[in-house]
C-alpha positions as semicolon CSV with decimal commas, in nm:
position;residue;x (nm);y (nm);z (nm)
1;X;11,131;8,905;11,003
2;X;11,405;9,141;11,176
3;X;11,403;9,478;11,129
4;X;11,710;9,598;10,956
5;X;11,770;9,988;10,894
6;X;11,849;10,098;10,513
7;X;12,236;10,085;10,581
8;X;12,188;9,734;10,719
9;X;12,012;9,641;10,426
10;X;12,300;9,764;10,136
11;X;12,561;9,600;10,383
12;X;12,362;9,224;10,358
13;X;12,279;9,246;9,988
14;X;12,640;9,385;9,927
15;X;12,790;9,048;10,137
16;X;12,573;8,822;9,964
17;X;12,631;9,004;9,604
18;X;12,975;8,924;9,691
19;X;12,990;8,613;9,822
20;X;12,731;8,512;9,492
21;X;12,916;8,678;9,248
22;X;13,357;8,601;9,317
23;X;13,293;8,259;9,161
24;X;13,121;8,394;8,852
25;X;13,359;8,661;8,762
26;X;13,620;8,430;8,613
27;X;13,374;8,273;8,440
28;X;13,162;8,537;8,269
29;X;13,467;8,799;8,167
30;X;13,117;8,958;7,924
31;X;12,915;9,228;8,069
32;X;12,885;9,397;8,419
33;X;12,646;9,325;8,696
34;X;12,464;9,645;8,855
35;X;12,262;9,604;9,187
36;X;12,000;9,871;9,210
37;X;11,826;9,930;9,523
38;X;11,454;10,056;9,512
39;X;11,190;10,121;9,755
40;X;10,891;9,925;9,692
41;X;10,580;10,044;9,830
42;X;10,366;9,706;9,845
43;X;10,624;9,550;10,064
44;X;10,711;9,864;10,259
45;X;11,086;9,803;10,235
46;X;11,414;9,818;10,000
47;X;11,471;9,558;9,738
48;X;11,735;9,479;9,495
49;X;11,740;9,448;9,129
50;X;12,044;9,269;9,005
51;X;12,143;9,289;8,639
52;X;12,377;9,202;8,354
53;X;12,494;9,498;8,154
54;X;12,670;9,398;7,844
């Protein structure tokens, strides 16, 4: 696995957040997505919660 730095990390989950979630947003007009980054200690790196908010 490569070794990407926290600001490399919110750049690749904010690309593929985006390139995931322009189709949707026509079609869901309800609620709001929120990504949430958190460090997760078992893994020993960032990962990203994505939710719907109504």
């Amino acid at each position: 696995m490569t070794q990407l730095s926290r600001r490399g990390f919110i750049a690749l989950t904010a690309a593929a957040g985006a390139a995931r979630g322009l189709p949707q947003f026509s079609a869901t007009p309800t609620g709001r997505r929120v990504l949430t980054l958190v460090y997760d200690k078992s893994l020993g790196m960032m990962r990203a919660i994505d939710r719907l908010v109504p």
